[in-house]
C-alpha positions, 0 to 999 in steps of 0.5 A, spaced: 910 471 111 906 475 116 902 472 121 898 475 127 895 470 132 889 473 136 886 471 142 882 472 147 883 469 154 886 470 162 892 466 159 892 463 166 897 457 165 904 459 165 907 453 162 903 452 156 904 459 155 911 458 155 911 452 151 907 458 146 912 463 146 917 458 144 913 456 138 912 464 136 920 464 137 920 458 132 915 461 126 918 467 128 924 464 123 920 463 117 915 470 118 913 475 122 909 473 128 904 477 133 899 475 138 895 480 141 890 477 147 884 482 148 882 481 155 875 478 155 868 482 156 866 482 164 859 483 162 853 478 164 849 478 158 853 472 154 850 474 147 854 481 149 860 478 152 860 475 144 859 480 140 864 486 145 869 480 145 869 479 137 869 486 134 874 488 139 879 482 136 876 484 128 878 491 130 886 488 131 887 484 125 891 487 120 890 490 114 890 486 108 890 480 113 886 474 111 882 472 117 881 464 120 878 463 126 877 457 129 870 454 131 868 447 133 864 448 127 869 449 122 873 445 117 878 439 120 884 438 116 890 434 117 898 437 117 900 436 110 892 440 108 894 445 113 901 447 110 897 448 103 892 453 107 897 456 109 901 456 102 894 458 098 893 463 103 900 467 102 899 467 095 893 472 095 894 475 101 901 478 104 898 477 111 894 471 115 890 472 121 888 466 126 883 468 132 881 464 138 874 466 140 873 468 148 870 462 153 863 464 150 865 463 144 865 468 137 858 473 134 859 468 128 854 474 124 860 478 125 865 472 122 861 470 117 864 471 111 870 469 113 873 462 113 873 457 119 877 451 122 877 446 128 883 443 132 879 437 134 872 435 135 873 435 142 874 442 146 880 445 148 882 450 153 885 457 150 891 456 152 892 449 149 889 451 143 893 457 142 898 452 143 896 446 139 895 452 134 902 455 134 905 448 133 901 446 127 902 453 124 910 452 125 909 445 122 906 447 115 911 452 114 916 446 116 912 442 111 913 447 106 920 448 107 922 441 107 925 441 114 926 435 117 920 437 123 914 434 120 918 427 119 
């Protein structure tokens, strides 16, 4: 299982970025695991600032990867629903890519064809969603392992 996590945020908040490496530590058991932030766009112009920030994040996924974003618009699934995402997913392609748009949000034109999914119906800070992310990652492979984690 190979798994990249894209992001684009100033990954300001230590100590939830400490609690996300130990949770890249954990998937890492099960998969390969990369993430790669992009430092978001500087321009003024917010429609601009979506569209630079969404392709320079598009030109980092993998090749053959499968691409899920996350947007407050997209599909909410609980863990056990996430696992089999997760498990579907592997078995058409060798690779899965979750991105985390920047504080603009993503250039959905650029997305479209791809597949989204929320975290929570309320906003979370990049930091916490990449964290919430991270754990709910390393819990459906927890899941499909049958490791005692999610019980």
């Amino acid at each position: 299982m190979n798994f990249t996590l894209i992001t684009s945020s100033k990954q300001a908040l230590d100590s939830i970025n400490n609690i996300s490496e130990d949770y890249l530590k954990r998937i890492s058991r099960f998969g390969k695991m990369q993430h790669i932030n992009i430092k978001p766009s500087s321009k003024s112009n917010t429609r601009i600032r979506q569209t630079e920030d969404t392709q320079r994040m598009l030109d980092k996924v993998p090749n053959q990867a499968l691409i899920i974003y996350l947007d407050e618009r997209g599909r909410s699934m609980g863990s056990v629903q996430f696992a089999k995402l997760i498990e579907q997913s592997f078995c058409q392609h060798p690779h899965l890519c979750f991105m985390i748009g920047p504080a603009v949000g993503f250039d959905r034109a650029l997305l479209s064809e791809y597949r989204s999914i929320r975290l929570s119906d309320m906003t979370l800070q990049h930091e916490h969603a990449q964290m919430l992310l991270l754990e709910q990652i390393y819990r459906a492979l927890t899941i499909l392992q049958n490791h005692p984690y999610h019980l």
